[in-house]
C-alpha positions as CSV (number, residue, x, y, z in Angstrom):
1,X,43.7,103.0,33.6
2,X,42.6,100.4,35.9
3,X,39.7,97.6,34.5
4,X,36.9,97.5,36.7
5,X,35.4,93.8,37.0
6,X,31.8,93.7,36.8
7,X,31.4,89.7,36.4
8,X,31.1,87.9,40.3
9,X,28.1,85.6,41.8
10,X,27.2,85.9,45.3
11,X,24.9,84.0,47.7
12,X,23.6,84.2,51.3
13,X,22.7,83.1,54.6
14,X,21.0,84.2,57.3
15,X,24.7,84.6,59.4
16,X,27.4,84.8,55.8
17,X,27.6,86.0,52.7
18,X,29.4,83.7,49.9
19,X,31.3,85.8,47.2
20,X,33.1,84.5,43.7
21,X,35.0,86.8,41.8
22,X,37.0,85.6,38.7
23,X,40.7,86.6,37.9
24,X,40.2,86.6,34.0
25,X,43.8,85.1,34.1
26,X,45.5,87.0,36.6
27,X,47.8,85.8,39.5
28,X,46.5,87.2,43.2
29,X,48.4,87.4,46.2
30,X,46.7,88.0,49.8
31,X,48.4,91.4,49.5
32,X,46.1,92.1,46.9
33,X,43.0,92.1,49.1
34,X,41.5,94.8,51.4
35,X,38.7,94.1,53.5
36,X,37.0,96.3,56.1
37,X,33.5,96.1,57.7
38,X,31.7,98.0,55.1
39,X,34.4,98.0,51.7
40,X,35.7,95.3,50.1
41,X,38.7,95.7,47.5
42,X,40.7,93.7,44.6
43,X,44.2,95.0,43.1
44,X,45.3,92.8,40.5
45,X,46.8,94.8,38.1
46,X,45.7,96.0,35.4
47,X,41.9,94.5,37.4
48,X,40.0,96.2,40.0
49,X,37.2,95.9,42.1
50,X,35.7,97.9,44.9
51,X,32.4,97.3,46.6
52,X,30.4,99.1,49.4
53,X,28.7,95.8,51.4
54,X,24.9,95.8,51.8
55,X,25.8,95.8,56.0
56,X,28.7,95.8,58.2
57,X,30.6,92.6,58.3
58,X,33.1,91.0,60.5
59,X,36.6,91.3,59.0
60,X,38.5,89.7,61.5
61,X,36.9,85.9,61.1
62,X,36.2,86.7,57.3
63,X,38.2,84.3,54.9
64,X,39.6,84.7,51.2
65,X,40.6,81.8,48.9
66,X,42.0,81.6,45.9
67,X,42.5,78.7,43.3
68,X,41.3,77.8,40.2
69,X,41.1,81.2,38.6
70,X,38.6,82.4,41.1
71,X,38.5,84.4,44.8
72,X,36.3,82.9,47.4
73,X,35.2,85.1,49.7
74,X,33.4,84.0,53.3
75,X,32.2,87.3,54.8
76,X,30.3,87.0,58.2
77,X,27.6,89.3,59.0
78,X,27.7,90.8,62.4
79,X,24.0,91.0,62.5
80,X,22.1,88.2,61.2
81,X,19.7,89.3,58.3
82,X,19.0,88.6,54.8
83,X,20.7,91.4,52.5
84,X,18.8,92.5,49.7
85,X,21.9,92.9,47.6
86,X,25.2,92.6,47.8
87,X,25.9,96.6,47.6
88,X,24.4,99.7,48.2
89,X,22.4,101.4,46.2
90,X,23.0,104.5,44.3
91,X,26.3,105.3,46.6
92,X,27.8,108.4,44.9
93,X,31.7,109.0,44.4
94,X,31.2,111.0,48.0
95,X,29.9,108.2,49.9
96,X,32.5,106.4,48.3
97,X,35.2,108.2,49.2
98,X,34.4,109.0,52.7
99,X,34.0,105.2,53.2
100,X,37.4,104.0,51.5
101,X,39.2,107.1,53.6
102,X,37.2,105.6,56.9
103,X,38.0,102.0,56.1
104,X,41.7,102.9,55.5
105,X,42.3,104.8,58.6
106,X,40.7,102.1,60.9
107,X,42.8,99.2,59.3
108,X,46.0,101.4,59.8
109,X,44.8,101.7,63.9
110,X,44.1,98.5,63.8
111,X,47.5,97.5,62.1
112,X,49.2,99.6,64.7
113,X,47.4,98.3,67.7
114,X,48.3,94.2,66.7
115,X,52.2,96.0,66.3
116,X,51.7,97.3,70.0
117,X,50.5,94.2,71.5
118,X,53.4,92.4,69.6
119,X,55.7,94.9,70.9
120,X,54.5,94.6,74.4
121,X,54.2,90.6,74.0
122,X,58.0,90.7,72.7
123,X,59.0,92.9,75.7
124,X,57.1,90.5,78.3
125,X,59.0,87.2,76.5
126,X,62.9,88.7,77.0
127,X,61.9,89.7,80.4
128,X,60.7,86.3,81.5
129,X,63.9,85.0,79.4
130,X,66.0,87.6,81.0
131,X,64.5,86.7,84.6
132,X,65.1,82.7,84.0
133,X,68.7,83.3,82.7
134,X,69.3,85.6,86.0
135,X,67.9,82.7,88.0
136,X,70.3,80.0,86.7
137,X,73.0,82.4,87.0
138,X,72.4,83.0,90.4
139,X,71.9,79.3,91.5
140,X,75.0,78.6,89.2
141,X,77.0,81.2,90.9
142,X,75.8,79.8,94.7
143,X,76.6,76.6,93.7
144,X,80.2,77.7,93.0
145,X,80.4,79.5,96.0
146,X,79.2,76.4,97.8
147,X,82.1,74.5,96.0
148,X,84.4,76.9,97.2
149,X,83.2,77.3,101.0
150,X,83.6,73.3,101.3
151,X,86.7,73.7,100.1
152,X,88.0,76.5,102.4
153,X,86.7,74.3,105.1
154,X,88.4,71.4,104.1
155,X,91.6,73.2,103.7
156,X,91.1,74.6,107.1
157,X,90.5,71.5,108.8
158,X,93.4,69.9,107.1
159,X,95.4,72.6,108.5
160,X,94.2,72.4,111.8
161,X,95.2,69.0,111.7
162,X,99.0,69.2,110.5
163,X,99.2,72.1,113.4
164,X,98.2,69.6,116.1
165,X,100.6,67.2,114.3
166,X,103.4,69.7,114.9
167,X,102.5,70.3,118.3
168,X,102.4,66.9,119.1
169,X,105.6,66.6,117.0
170,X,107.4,69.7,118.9
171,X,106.5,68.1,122.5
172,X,107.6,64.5,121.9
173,X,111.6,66.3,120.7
174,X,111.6,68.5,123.9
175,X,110.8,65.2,125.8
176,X,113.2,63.5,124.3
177,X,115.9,66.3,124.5
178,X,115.1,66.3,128.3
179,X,115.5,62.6,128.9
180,X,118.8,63.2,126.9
181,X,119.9,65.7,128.7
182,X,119.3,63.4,131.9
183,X,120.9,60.1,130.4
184,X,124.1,62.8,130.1
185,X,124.1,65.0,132.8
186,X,124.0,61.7,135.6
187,X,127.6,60.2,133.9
188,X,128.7,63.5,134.6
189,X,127.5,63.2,138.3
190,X,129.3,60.2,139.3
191,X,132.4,60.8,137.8
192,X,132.4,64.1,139.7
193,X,131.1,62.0,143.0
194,X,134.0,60.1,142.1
195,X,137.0,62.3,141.8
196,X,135.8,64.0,145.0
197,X,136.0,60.4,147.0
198,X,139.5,59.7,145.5
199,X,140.6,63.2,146.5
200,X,139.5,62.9,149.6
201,X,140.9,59.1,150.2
202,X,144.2,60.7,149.0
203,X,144.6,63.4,151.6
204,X,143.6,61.1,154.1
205,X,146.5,59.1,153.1
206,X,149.1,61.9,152.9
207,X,148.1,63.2,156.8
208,X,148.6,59.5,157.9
209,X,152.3,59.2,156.1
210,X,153.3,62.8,157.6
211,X,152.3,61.8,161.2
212,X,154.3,58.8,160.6
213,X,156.8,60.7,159.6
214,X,157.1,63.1,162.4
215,X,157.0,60.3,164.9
216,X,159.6,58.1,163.4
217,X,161.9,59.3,160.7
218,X,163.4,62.5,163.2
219,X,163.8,64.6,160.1
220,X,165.9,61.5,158.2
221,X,162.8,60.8,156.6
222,X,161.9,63.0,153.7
223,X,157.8,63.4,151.7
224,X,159.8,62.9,148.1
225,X,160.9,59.2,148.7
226,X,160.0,56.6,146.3
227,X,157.5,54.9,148.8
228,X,155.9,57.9,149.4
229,X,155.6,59.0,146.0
230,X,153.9,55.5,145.1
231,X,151.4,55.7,147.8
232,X,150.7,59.5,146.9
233,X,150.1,58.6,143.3
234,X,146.1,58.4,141.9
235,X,145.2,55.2,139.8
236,X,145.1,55.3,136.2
237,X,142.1,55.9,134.8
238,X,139.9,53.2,133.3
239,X,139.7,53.5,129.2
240,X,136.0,54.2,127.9
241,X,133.9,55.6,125.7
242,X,131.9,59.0,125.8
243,X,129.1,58.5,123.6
244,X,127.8,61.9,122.2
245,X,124.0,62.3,120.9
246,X,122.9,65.0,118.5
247,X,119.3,66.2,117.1
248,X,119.1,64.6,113.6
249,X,118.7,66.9,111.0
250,X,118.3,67.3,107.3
251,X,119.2,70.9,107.1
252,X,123.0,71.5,107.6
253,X,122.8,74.7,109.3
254,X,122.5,74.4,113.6
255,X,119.1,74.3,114.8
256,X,119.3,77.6,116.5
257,X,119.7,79.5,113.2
258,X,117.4,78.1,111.4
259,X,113.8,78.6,110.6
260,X,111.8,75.4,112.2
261,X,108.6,76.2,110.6
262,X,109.6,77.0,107.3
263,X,111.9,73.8,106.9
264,X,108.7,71.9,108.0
265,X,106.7,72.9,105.7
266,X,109.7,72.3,103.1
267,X,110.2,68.6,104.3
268,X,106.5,68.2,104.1
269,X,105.9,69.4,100.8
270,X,109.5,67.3,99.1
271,X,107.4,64.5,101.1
272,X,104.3,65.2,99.1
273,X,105.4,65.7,95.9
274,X,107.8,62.1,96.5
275,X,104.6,60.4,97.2
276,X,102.7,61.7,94.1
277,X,105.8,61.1,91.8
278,X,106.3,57.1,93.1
279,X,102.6,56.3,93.4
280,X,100.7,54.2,91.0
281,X,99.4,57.1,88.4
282,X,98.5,55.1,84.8
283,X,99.5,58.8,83.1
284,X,103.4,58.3,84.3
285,X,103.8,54.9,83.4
286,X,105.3,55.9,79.9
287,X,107.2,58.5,80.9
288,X,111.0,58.7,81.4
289,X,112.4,59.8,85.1
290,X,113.2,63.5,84.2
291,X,109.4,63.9,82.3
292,X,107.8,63.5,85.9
293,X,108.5,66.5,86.8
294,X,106.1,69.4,87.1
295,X,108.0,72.1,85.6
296,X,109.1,69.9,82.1
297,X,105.6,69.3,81.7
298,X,104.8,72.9,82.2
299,X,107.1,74.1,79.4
300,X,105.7,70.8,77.8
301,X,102.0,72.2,77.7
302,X,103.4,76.1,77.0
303,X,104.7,75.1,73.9
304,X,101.8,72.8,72.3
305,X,99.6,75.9,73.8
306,X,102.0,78.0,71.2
307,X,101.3,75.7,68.6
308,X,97.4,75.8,68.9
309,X,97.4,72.6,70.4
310,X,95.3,73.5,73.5
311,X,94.2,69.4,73.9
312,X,96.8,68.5,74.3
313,X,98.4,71.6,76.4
314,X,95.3,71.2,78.6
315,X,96.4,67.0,79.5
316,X,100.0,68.2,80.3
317,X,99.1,70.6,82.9
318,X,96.3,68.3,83.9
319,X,99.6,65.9,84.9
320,X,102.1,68.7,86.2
321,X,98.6,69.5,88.6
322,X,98.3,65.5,89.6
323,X,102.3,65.6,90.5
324,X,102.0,69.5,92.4
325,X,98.9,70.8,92.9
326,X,100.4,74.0,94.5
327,X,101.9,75.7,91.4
328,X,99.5,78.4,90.5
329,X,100.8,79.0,86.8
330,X,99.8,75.6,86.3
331,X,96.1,76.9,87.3
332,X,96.7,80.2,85.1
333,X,97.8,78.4,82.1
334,X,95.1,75.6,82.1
335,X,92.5,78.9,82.3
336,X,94.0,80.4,79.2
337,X,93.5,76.9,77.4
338,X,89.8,76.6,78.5
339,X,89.1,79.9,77.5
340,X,90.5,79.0,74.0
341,X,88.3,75.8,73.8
342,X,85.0,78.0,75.6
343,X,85.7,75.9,78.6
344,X,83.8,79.1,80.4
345,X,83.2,77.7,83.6
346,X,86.9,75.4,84.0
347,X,88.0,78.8,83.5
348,X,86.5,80.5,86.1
349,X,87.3,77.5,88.8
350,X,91.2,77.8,87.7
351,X,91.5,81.0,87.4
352,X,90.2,81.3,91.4
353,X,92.4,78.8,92.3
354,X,95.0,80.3,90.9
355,X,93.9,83.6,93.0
356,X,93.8,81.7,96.1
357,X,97.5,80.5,95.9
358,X,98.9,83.8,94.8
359,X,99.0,85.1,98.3
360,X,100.1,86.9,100.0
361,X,99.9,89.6,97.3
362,X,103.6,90.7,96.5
363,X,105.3,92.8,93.6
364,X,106.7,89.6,92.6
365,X,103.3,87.8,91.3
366,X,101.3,91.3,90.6
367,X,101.6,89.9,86.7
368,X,99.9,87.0,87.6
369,X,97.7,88.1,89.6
370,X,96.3,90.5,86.9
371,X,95.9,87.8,84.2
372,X,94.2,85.5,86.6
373,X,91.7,88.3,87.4
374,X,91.1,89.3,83.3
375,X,90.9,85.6,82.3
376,X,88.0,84.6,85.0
377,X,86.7,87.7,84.0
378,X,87.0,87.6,80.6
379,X,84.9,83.8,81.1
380,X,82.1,85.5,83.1
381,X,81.7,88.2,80.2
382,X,81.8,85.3,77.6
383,X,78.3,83.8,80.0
384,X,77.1,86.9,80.0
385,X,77.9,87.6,83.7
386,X,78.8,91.1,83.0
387,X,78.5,92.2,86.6
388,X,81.2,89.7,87.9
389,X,83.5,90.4,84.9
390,X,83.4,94.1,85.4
391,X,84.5,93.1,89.1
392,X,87.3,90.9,87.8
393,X,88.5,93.8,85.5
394,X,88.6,96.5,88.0
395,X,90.4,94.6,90.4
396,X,92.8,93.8,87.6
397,X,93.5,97.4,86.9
398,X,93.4,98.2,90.5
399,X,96.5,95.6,90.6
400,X,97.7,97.9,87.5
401,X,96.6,101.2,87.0
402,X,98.9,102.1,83.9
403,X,97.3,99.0,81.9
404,X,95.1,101.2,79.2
405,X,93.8,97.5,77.8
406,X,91.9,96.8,80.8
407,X,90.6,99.9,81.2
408,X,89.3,100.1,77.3
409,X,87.9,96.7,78.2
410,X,86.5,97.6,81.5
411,X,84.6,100.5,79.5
412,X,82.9,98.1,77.1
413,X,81.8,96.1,79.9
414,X,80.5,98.9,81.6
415,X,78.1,99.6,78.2
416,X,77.2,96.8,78.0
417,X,75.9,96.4,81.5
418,X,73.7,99.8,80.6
419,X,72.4,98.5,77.8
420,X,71.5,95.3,79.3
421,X,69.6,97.2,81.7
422,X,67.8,99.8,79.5
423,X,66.1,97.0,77.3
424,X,65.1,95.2,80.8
């Protein structure tokens, strides 16, 4: 049975109403208090007041404090007025009742309303979170696309350039062949201008000896004598030297069975990689001969990746990229080590570049191509870019249909997507 306290002092204003109720000992909690606009309760077990106010109060800017064995209560009228006492008068169990019952309900609507409005406030707060994370993502993602349009455009123009080269390149040999041609076909021209003239001198001379002949020798004479067989001889022929040009070229097969364009691009990409190797780098200076080379520092940066040394695995394909920037496994390997270290966005840019060099797409690099395409997607999931990764992914298992991992994964994304957009 509960103990009802009786003992508490009160005083007034014309606007509040100043309550002390003593604890007899007890410890109070604001749990223990109900207030309404018309009832006023204390639990504090075994302890228990109830009181039916005088007037309506104002139970939202009404206070309760407790300390030093007592509760203070501030209760603001809504009307100002003097009360003439702190309860009602003769209020029966009825009156009682109906009031606790009416107090309870409206504090439980209250209660629910303030959990609405938090609800709704909550709601409001993601959106606008939601809304500024889509807006970063969006200029983050056009800033990348930015980064790669100047890049195609640079690549194109570089391209453009080392066409015109060739051209330039192509017309300065076929002049040259031509003024070759011409420095060899006019030798050829005089020494046939020659051997005409000397025939010609020579069968003057033979007609001149047979008239003489006819006229003098009466048949005595005869065409096979030793005078006539000096005179009828040709002069020796002067010693020289036939100088014979050819088109230098590295390749040893002839130049009209092989492939121009592809050796170019060949010579210019040994060139390129000669340059890199011999130039100044700080990175190379301690390394022996056969370590500058981009494949030993691939396998170099495969194993320390292994190993769980993804630093480190990171530098050596950072170096194998400085000496051949062409490679795309160097690309693809360096993505796998950023993903390990949450690297999200290097992932993303190496993974694409390794997409870009894998082409044309051939059976030969469809592996590669479908880890590039889970590991930039796998990035964008990990930034919650589930849209892009879901696009990644389904390229990946157009690339390989029979692959059930990407397609488990692919599904996951997919949820998650929904959800994201049911609690929008």
């Amino acid at each position: 049975m509960p103990v009802w306290l009786r003992e508490h002092s009160w005083r007034q204003t014309l606007t509040a109403v100043y309550l002390s109720l003593p604890l007899r000992g007890a410890r109070a909690t604001p749990a223990n208090i109900f207030c309404s606009e018309q009832y006023l309760k204390v639990s504090i077990p075994p302890f228990l007041f109830e009181a039916i106010l005088y007037a309506p109060i104002d139970d939202t800017n009404s206070t309760a404090k407790i300390g030093n064995g007592n509760i203070f209560f501030t209760l603001y009228k809504k009307e100002p007025a003097m009360w003439d006492t702190l309860t009602l008068a003769n209020d029966g169990k009825e009156k009682l009742w109906y009031l606790r019952e009416n107090a309870v309900l409206k504090a439980q609507e209250k209660a629910k309303q303030e959990t609405e409005a938090k609800n709704i406030t909550k709601q409001e707060h993601k959106k606008y979170a939601l809304e500024a994370t889509m807006k970063l993502e969006e200029a983050e993602r056009k800033r990348i696309e930015d980064l790669k349009e100047k890049e195609r455009q640079k690549v194109a123009k570089e391209l453009e350039f080392w066409k015109n080269q060739q051209k330039d390149a192509d017309k300065y040999k076929s002049i040259q062949k031509e003024g070759e041609l011409h420095q060899e076909i006019e030798p050829l021209k005089e020494r046939k201008n020659e051997k005409i003239n000397k025939s010609r001198i020579l069968n003057e001379g033979t007609s001149k000896i047979r008239l003489k002949c006819t006229k003098g020798c009466h048949g005595s004479c005869s065409i096979f004598s030793q005078n006539l067989k000096e005179e009828q001889l040709p002069a020796p022929r002067a010693a020289a030297t036939i100088k014979v040009n050819f088109t230098p070229r590295v390749f040893p097969t002839a130049l009209r069975e092989s492939r121009v364009a592809a050796e170019v691009e060949w010579l210019h990409k040994q060139a390129e990689a000669r340059r890199i190797v011999n130039s100044d780098l700080s990175e190379l200076e301690d390394l022996k001969e056969d370590e500058k080379n981009p494949d030993w520092l691939k396998d170099k940066g495969n194993k320390m990746f292994a190993m769980g040394n993804y630093l480190g695995a990171v530098n050596a394909y950072n170096l194998a990229v400085r000496l051949n920037n062409k490679l795309p496994l160097l690309y693809l390997n360096r993505a796998a080590c950023h993903l390990k270290l949450r690297n999200f966005h290097k992932a993303i840019e190496d993974s694409s570049k390794a997409l870009e060099l894998l082409t044309p797409p051939v059976p030969d690099n469809k592996n590669a191509r479908v880890k590039a395409h889970v590991r930039r997607g796998t990035a964008f999931c990990q930034l919650e870019l589930y849209t892009e990764g879901l696009q990644d992914y389904e390229a990946a298992l157009k690339i390989d249909p029979k692959n059930k991992n990407i397609e488990k994964d692919a599904e996951k994304i997919q949820h998650l997507i929904q959800e994201t957009m049911q609690s929008s």
